[in-house]
N, C-alpha and C positions, 0 to 999 in steps of 0.2 A: 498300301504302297502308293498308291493311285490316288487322290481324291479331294473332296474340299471336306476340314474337320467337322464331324459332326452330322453328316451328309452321308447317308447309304450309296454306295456306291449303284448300286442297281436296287428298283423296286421291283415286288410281286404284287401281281392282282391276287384276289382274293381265291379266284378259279385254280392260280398255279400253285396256290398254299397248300390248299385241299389235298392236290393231286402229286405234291410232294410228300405230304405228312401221309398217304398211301403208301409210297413207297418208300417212305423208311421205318413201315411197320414193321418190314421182315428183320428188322435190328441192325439196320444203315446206320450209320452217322447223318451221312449227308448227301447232297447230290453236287457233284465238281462241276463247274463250268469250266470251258476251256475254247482253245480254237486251234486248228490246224490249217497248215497250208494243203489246198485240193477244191477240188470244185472248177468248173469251169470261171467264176469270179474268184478265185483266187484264196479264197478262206472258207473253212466249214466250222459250225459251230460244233463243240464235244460236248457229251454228258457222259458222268458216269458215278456208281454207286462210290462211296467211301466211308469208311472203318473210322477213320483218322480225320482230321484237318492237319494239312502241310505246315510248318511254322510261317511259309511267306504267303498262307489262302487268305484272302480276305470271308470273313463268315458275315452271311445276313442270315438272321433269325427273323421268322415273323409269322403266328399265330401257326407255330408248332413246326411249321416247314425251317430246313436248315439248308443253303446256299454258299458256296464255297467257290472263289473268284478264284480262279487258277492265277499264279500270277505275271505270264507272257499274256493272261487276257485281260488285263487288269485296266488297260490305257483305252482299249479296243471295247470294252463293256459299260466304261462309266454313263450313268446318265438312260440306260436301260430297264425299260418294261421286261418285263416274261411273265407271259400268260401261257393259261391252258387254254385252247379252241377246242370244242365237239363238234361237227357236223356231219351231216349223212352219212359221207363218204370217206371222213379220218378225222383222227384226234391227234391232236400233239402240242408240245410246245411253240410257244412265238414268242421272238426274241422284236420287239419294235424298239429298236436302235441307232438314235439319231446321232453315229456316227458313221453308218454306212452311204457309201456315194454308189454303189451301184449291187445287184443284183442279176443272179442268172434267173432265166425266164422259169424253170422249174421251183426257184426259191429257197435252192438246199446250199447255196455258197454265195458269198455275199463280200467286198472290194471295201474296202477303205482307205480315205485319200492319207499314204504316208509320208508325205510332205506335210502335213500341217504338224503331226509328231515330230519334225527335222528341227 
């Protein structure tokens, strides 16, 4: 929907590949991205398991993992990393997305300027 031809809309590191094609051993399709209004910044990122790709998801494949761009996240994700992080204390996704202009200090909702989209 989104994008320049030829051009993935979002990359994975090779850590978030891994750790996708984990969890769509239990016989996933895939994993949706998505976004919601919430969070003290204004937006929270979604995930969640899927059977199916939507006719409007953008699909990224790569080295087994399968990535499904929701498409109200479509404008708001392009140009995006997702990685997997481990460390002492938690693991999870990281979305490094140089379309976000701001950030709550806990790091779980994150503001985009909607004026340059106007």
């Amino acid at each position: 929907m989104f994008g320049i031809p030829g051009k993935s809309p979002v990359t994975i590191t090779d850590a978030a590949a891994k750790q996708i094609g984990k969890l769509m051993q239990g016989g996933k399709y895939g994993l949706r991205i998505g976004l919601k209004k919430g969070g003290c910044a204004g937006m929270e990122y979604t995930m969640e398991y899927v059977d199916a790709a939507d006719p409007a998801d953008v699909v990224v494949e790569q080295d087994g993992a399968r990535v499904l761009i929701a498409p109200m996240a479509q404008m708001f994700l392009f140009g995006t990393e997702i990685d997997y992080k481990v460390s002492l204390l938690e693991s999870g996704f990281a979305f490094n997305n140089p379309n976000v202009t701001d950030a709550c200090g806990c790091g779980e909702s994150v503001k985009f300027d909607t004026a340059a989209g106007a």
